[in-house]
N, C-alpha and C positions, 0 to 999 in steps of 0.2 A: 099389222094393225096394233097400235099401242095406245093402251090407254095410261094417261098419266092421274088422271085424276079417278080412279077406281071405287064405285058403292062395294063397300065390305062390307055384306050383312050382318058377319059373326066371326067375330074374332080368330075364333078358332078355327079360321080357316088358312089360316095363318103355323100354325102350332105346326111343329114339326122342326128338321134338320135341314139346315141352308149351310150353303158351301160355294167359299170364292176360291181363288189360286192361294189362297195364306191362309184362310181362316174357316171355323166351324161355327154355326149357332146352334143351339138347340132353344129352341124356345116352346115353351112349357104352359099350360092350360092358366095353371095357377098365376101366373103372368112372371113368373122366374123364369131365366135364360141363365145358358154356359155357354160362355167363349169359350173357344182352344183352339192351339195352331200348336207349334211345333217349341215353341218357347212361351208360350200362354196357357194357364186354364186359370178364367174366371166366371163366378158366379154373380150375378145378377138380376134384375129386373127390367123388365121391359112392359108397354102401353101404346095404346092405337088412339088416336085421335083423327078422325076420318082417315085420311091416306098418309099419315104423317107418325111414324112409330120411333119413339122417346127409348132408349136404353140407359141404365147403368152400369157404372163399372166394367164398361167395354171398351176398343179404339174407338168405336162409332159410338156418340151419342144419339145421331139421328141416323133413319133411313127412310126416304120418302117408296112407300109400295106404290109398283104399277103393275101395269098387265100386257103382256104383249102376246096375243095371238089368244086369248083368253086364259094365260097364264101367270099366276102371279110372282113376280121377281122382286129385291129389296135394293135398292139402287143407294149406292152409298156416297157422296160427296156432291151433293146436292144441297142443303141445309143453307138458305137465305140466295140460290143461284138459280139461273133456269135449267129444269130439270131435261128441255130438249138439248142440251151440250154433254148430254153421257155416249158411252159407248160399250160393250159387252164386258168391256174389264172392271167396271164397274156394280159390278152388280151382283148380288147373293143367289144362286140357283138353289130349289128344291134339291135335296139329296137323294 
């Protein structure tokens, strides 16, 4: 069951550490975020506008959140595509 278009009550449900095959987020209450990988660490900010989350100063600018199986994941290279042509390589898991 995947939902692409996700009611996110509260942001901070969001908050926490995500991890793909390359890279880490931390993303932070205050709406600050840190990239790192292995040749990266940047600091920036990040924002929620319904299921559609805005970064800076990271590789991704956008990541559209969904939810699959009542979980939510950060699906990355989506931004102006249809979000049904991803696949698990795509996407930031909870840490």
């Amino acid at each position: 069951d995947i939902e692409y278009n996700p009611i996110i009550k509260n942001k901070n449900d969001l908050v926490g550490t995500w991890v793909d095959a390359n890279y880490r987020i931390s993303l932070h209450e205050d709406g600050t975020c840190v990239f790192s990988s292995i040749d990266l660490n940047a600091s920036g900010t990040w924002r929620l506008a319904d299921f559609n989350m805005t970064l800076t100063n990271s590789p991704y600018d956008y990541l559209r959140v969904i939810q699959v199986a009542g979980v939510y994941q950060l699906l990355k290279n989506t931004k102006d595509k249809d979000p049904d042509a991803w696949d698990e390589r795509d996407v930031f898991l909870r840490d």
